[in-house]
LODREN-770229 format. One line per 10 residues: for each residue x, y, z of N, C-alpha, C. Coordinates in steps of 0.1 Angstrom, whole numbers, plus 5000, padded with zeros to 4 digits. Example, Ala and Ser with C-alpha at 12.3 -4.5 7.8 and 13.67 -1.06 7.14 Angstrom:
<nodes>
5132 4943 5078 5123 4955 5078 5132 4967 5078  5128 4978 5071 5137 4989 5071 5129 5000 5079
</nodes>
This chain:
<nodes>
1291 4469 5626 1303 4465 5619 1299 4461 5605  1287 4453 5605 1285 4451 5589 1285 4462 5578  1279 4474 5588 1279 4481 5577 1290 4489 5570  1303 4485 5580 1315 4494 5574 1319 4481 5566  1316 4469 5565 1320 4464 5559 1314 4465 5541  1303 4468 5544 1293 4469 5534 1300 4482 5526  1310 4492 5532 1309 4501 5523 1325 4498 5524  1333 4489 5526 1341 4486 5521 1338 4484 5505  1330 4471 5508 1327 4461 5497 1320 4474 5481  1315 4484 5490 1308 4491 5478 1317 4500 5470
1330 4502 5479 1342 4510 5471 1350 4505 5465  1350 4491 5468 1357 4482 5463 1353 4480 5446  1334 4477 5450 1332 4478 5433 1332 4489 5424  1328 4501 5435 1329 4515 5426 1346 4516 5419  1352 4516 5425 1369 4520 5420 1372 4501 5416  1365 4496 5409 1370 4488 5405 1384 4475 5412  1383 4477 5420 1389 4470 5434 1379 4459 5438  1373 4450 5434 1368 4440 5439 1374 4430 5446  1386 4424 5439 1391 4414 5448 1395 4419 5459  1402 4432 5459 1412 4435 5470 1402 4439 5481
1392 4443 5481 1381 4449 5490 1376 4438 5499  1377 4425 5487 1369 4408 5492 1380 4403 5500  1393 4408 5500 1408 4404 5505 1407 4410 5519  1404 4425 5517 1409 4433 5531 1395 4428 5539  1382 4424 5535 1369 4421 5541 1371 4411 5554  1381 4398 5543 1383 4382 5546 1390 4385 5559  1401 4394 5557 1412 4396 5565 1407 4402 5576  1401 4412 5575 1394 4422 5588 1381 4408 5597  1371 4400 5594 1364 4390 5594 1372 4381 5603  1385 4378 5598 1396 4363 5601 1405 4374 5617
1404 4386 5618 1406 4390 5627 1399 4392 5642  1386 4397 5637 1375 4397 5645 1372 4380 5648  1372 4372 5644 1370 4361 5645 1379 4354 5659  1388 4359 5654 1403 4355 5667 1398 4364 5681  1396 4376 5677 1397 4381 5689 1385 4375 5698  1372 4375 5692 1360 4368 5696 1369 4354 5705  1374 4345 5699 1383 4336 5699 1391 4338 5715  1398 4349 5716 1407 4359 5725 1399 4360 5738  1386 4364 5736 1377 4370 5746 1372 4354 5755  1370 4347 5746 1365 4331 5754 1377 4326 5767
1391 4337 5765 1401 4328 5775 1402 4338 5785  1390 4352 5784 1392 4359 5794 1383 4356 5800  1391 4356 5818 1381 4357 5830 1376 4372 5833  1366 4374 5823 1359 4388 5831 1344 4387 5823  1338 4394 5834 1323 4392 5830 1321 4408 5821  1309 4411 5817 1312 4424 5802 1308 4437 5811  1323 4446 5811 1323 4455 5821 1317 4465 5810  1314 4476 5821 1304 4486 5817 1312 4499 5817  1315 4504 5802 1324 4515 5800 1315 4534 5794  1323 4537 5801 1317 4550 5796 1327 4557 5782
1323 4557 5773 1333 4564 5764 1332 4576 5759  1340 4586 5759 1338 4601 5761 1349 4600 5750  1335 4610 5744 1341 4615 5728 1342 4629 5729  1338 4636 5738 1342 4649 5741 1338 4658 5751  1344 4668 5756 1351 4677 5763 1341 4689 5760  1335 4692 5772 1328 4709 5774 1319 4709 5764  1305 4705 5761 1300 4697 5770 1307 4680 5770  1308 4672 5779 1311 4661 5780 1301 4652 5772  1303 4643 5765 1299 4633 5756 1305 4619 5757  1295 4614 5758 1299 4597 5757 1292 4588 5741
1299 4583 5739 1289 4573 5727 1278 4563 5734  1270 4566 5728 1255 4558 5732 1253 4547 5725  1245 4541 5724 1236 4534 5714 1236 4538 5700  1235 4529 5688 1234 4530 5679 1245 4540 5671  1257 4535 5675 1270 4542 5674 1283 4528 5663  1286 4532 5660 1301 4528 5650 1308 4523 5665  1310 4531 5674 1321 4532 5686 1309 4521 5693  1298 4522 5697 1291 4514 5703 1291 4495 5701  1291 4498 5687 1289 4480 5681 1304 4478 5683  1315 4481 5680 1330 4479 5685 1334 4477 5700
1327 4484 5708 1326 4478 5725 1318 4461 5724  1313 4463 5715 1303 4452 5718 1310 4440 5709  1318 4441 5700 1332 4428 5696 1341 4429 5707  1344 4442 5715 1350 4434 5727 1353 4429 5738  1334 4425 5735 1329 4425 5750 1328 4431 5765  1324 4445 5758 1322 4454 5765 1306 4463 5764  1301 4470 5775 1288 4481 5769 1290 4488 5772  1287 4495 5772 1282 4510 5766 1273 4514 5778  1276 4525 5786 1262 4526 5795 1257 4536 5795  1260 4540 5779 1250 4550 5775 1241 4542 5767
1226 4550 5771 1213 4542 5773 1206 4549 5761  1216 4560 5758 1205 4567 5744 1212 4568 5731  1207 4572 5720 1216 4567 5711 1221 4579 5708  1232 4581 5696 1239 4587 5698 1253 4594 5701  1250 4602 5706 1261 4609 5714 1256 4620 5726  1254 4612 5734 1246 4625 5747 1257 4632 5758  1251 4643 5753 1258 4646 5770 1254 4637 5784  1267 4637 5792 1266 4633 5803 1265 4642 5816  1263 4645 5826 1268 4650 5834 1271 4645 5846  1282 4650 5854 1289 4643 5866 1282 4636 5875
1268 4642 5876 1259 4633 5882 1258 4617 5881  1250 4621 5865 1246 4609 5860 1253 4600 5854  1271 4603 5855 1278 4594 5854 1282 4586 5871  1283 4594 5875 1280 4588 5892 1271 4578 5888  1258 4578 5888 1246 4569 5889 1254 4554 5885  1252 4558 5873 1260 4543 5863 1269 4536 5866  1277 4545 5875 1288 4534 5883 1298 4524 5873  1305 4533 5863 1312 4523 5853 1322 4516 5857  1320 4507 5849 1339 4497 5854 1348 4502 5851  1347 4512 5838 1357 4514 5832 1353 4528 5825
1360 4538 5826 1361 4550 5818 1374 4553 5807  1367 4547 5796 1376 4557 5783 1378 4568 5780  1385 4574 5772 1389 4589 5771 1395 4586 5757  1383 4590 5746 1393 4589 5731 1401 4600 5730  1411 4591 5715 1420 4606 5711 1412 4613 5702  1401 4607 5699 1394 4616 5686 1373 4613 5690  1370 4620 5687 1376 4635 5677 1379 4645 5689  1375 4643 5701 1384 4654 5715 1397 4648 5712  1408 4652 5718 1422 4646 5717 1424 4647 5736  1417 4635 5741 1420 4636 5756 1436 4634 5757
1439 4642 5767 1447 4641 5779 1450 4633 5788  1462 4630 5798 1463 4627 5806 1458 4630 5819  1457 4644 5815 1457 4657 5826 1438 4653 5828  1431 4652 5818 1414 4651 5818 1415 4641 5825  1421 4630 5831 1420 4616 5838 1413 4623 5853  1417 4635 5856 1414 4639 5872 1402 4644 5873  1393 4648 5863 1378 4648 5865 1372 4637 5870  1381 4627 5870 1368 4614 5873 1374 4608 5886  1383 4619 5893 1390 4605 5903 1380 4604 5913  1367 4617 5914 1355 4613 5927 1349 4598 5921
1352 4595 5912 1342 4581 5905 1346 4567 5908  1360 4567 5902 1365 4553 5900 1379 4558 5896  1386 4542 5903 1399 4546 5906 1406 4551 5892  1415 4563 5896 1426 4564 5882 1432 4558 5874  1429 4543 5879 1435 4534 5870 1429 4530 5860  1416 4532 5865 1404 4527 5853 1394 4538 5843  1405 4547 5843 1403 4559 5834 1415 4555 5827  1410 4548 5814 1418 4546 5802 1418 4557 5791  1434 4561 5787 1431 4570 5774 1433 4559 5763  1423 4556 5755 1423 4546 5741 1422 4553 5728
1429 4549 5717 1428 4550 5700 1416 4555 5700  1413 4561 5694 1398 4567 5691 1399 4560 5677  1407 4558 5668 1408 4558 5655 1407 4544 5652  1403 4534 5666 1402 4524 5662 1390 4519 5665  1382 4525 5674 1366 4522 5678 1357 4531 5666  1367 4542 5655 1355 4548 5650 1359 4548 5636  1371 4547 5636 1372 4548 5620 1368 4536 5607  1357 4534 5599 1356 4525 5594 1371 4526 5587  1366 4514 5574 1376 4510 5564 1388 4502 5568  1401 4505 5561 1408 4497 5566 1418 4498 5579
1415 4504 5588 1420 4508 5598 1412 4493 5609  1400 4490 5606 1398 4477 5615 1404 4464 5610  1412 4462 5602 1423 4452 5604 1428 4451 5609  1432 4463 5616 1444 4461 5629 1436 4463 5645  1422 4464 5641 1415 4467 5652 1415 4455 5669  1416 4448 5660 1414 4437 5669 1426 4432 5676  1436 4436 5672 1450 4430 5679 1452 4445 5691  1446 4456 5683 1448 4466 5694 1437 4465 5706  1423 4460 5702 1415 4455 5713 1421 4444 5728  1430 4437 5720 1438 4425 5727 1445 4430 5734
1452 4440 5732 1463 4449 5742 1452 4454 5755  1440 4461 5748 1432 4468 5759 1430 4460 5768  1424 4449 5763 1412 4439 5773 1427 4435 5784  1437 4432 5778 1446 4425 5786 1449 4434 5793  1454 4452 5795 1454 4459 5799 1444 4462 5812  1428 4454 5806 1421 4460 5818 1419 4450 5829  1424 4436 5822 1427 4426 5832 1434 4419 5842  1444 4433 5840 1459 4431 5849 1454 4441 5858  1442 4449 5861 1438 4463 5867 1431 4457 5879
</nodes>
C-alpha cells in the first residue's frame, strides 16, 4: 500500500497538484486507519482466502501482490504461497482448504455461474464474487476502499 501511495504523492508533484495529492493521501490514511479500527470489533480470527484473478488457466494472487497487501489491511491471507500470480489447480486448491474463495470482476469478469467450480470445496456461500477494482486499482479509487472492505468482512461474518 505504501507504494501506491508513493505514486500518488509523485503525480501529485509531477502535475503540480501537491496539496491535493497530500489531501487525497490524509484522506485515503484516515480511512485505512478506521477500518484497522473496524477490524478490532470483529470476532473472527484471519481467514484464509483464495483470490482468483483468472479463468482458463485459473489464477489466484500470491505474494508480493497490490491485491495481496489489501487482503492483508483486511485482515485476511492469501494462501497463495508464491508470489505473483500462479496458477492453481483443483487439486491444490483442495489441499489449502480456504475459508473463503473470491472471484474478482477484473481483470477476469467472474460470474455467478463460475461459483459452481468450487462447490466440491467449500460451501457456495463462501465463494464470494468481490470489486476487483478495489483490491487492485491504485490511486484514488482506495479512498473508498475501505468502507467497501467493511461491507465484505461484515458480509463474511453473517456466513
Amino acid at each position: 500500500m505504501e507504494e501506491a501511495l508513493s505514486m500518488i504523492r509523485s503525480v501529485g508533484e509531477m502535475t503540480n497538484r501537491k496539496e491535493q495529492s497530500g489531501a487525497l493521501i490524509q484522506q485515503i490514511e484516515e480511512n485505512f486507519n478506521q477500518l484497522k479500527a473496524f477490524l478490532q470489533l470483529l470476532p473472527h480470527q484471519q481467514s484464509r482466502v483464495a483470490y482468483y484473478i483468472w479463468k482458463e488457466p485459473w489464477m489466484i494472487a500470491g505474494k508480493s501482490t497490490f491485491i495481496n497487501s489489501l487482503l492483508q489491511e483486511c485482515g485476511l491471507s492469501s494462501i497463495g504461497t508464491k508470489t505473483r500470480y500462479p496458477a492453481i489447480s483443483f487439486d491444490e486448491l483442495k489441499s489449502e482448504k480456504p475459508d473463503f474463495i473470491f472471484l474478482s470482476s477484473e481483470p477476469y469478469p467472474f460470474k455467478a455461474s463460475d461459483k459452481t467450480h468450487f462447490s466440491e470445496i467449500i460451501s457456495p456461500d463462501k465463494v464470494i464474487l468481490v470489486d476487483g477494482e478495489y483490491f487492485s486499482w491504485y490511486g484514488s479509487r482506495l479512498k473508498n476502499a475501505p468502507s467497501y472492505f467493511k461491507s465484505l468482512l461484515k458480509s463474511l461474518t453473517d456466513i
